[in-house]
N, C-alpha and C positions, 0 to 999 in steps of 0.2 A: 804814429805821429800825425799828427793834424795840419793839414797843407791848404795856405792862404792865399786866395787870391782877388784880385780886383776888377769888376766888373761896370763897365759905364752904361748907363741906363738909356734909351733912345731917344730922350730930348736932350735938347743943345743949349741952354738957357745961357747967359752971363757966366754966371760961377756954375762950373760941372760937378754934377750931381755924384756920387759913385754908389755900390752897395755891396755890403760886405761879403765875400764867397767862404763856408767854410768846408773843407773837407773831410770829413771821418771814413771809417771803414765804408760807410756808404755815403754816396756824392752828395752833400746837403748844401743843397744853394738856396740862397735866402734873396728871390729876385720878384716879390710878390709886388714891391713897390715898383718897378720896371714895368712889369705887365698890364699896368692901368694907366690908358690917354687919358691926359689931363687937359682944360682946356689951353694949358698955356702950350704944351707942346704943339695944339693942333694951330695955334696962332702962331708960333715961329716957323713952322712950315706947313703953309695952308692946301698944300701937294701931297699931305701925308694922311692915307689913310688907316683905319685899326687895320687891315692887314697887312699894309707896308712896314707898322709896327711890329706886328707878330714874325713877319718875316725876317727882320732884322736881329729882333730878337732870339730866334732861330741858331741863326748865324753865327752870332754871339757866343751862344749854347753850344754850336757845335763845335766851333775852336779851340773853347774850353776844355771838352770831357775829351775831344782827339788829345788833346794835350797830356791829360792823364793816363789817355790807354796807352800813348806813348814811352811815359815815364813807370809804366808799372812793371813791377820786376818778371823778367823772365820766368824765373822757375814759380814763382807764386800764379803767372799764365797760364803756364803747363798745367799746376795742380789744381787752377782752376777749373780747366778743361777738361780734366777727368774727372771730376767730381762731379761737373755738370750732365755729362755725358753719362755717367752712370747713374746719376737718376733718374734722367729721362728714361735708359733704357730697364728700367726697375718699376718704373710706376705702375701705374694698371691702365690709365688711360693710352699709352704707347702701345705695351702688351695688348691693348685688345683692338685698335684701332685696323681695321682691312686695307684703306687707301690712305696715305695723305701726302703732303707737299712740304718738300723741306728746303730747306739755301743748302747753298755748298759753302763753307766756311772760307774766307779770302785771308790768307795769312797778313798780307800787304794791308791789308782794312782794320786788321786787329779784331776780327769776329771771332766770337768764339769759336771752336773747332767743333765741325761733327762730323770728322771722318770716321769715328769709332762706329757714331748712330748709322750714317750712312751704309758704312760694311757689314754691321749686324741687321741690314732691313735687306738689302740685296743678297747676303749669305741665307738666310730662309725665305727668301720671296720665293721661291720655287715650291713648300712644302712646308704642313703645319708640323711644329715640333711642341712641346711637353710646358715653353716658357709663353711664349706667344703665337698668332697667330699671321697665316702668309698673308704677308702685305703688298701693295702695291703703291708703287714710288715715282713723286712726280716732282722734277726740280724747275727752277727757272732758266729762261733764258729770256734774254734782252733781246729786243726785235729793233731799235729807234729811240731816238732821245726825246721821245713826246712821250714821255712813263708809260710805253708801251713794252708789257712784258707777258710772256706765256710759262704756259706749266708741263715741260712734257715728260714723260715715262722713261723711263729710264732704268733696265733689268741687269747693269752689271757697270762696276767705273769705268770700262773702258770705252762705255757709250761718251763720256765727255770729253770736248776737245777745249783748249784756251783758245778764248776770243781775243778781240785788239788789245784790251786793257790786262791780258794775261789771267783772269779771272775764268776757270771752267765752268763750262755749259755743256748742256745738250747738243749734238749737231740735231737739226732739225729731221736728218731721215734716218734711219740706222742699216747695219754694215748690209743688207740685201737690197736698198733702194727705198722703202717703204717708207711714209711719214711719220714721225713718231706720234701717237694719241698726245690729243691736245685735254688736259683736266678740265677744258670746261665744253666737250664734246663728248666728255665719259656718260656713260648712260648709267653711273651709281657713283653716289654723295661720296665725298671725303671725307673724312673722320676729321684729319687732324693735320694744324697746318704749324710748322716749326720754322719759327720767325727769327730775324736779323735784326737787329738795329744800334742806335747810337746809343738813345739815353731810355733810360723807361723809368715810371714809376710807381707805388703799389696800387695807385688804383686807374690804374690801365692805360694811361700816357705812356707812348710813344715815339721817339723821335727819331726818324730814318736819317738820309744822308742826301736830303732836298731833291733827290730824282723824283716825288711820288709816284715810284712803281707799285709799291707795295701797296698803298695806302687805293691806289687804281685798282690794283687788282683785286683785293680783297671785297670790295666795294661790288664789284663786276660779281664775283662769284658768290655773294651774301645775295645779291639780288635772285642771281641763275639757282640758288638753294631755296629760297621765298614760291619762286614760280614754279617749281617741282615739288614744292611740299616736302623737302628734305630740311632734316636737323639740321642746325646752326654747328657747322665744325668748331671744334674747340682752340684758337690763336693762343698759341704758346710760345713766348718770345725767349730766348736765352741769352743773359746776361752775368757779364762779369760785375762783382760788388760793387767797380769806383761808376758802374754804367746806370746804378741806382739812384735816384734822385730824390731831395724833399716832393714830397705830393702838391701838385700847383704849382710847380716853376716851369712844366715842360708848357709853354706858349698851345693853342688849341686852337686849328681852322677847321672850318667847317665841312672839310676835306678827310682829317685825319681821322681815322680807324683806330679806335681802341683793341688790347688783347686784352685776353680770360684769365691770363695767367703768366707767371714770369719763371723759370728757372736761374737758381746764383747757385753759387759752391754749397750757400748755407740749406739751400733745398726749394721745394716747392712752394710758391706762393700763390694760391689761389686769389680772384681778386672778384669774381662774381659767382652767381651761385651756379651756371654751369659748370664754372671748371671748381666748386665744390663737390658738387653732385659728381664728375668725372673722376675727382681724386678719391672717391669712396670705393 
């Protein structure tokens, strides 16, 4: 079924503008007319800048797709979720990656799930077995509400504890006192970093949930990989189908971090020629 909605564009003019939203099996919004100041909007509000635009628009965006991860059925969640989950854990670029950095999935947020991934990366961290290789696991934890966020290690679930918002983290030292390694003190590159977000689309828009943690972090650690002369890890986002979007509606600031690649139920989407080269 195809589900219609209506979206109001960021100028305020006389007669309100609208544009039509449609949704199919993947989110197709048709807001390319929104996304361009004209000069009339910048004349009704001479206070408004393109980012205050982009920002709104954002906004907008994000009410939206919350709206449908809301309304999406249970059990089609579920079998998203395993679907998703076991291609990541199938691919080659997972199977062969040594370090990387992954979310802990927040039931409450409607993030995909990777407890599966999770338990299958901590179940052989200790020891190479016949499918893949021992890895080492770095998740986040929230430090402050200035998008400051850290990556730390992490060798078994019971290393995380819920923070205020009920959302598991790393505690910062583990059960002997010790600090836990921080990812961008490791003295070897990460392979591969397994991403969260709101909306994304195939050619590598991103849209988080307006903290720019991520969007900070990534940034920070693309630089710390540039100055060491380490590969560019590969950003693979996972995404439920309605979290898909036409190409060029997700708004772009000069801030946001692109990913390499997307995972949906229907499989792997490479989107540039690293994570081609990876999926080989």
């Amino acid at each position: 079924m195809t589900h219609q909605f209506t979206l109001a564009t960021t100028a305020s003019p006389p007669s309100p503008t609208t544009t039509r939203v449609l949704f199919t099996p993947f989110l197709h919004l048709n807001l390319r007319s929104s996304t361009t100041l004209t000069s009339s909007t910048m004349s009704a509000n001479p206070a408004t800048t393109p980012l205050d635009a982009i920002f709104k628009q954002k906004k907008l965006l994000r009410t939206k797709v919350k709206k449908e991860l809301k309304s999406m059925d249970p059990t089609l969640r579920s079998q998203e979720d395993d679907a998703i989950q076991n291609i990541v854990l199938e691919a080659p670029w997972f199977k062969s990656c040594k370090r990387l950095c992954a979310y802990i999935s927040c039931g409450a947020l409607r993030e995909v799930d990777t407890t599966k991934i999770l338990s299958e990366i901590l179940k052989n961290s200790g020891q190479d077995d016949h499918s893949q290789v021992r890895k080492k696991l770095y998740v986040p934890r929230v430090e402050d509400k200035n998008s400051y966020m850290r990556m730390l290690n992490i060798s078994r679930m019971d290393d995380l504890v819920a923070n205020s918002m009920n959302i598991l983290e790393p505690a910062p030292c583990d059960a002997e006192g010790n600090e836990r390694e921080n990812v961008m003190f490791a003295n070897e590159p990460v392979d591969l970093f397994i991403l969260p977000g709101l909306a994304f689309d195939k050619s590598g828009r991103r849209l988080g949930r307006g903290g720019g943690y991520y969007d900070t972090f990534l940034t920070k650690y693309q630089e710390l990989a540039e100055d060491r002369n380490w590969k560019k890890p590969l950003f693979v986002a996972l995404s439920y189908s309605v979290q898909i979007l036409e190409d060029g509606v997700i708004p772009l600031t000069p801030n946001d971090v692109p990913v390499d690649a997307l995972v949906s139920s229907s499989g792997f989407i490479p989107i540039n020629p690293l994570a081609n080269e990876m999926s080989s």
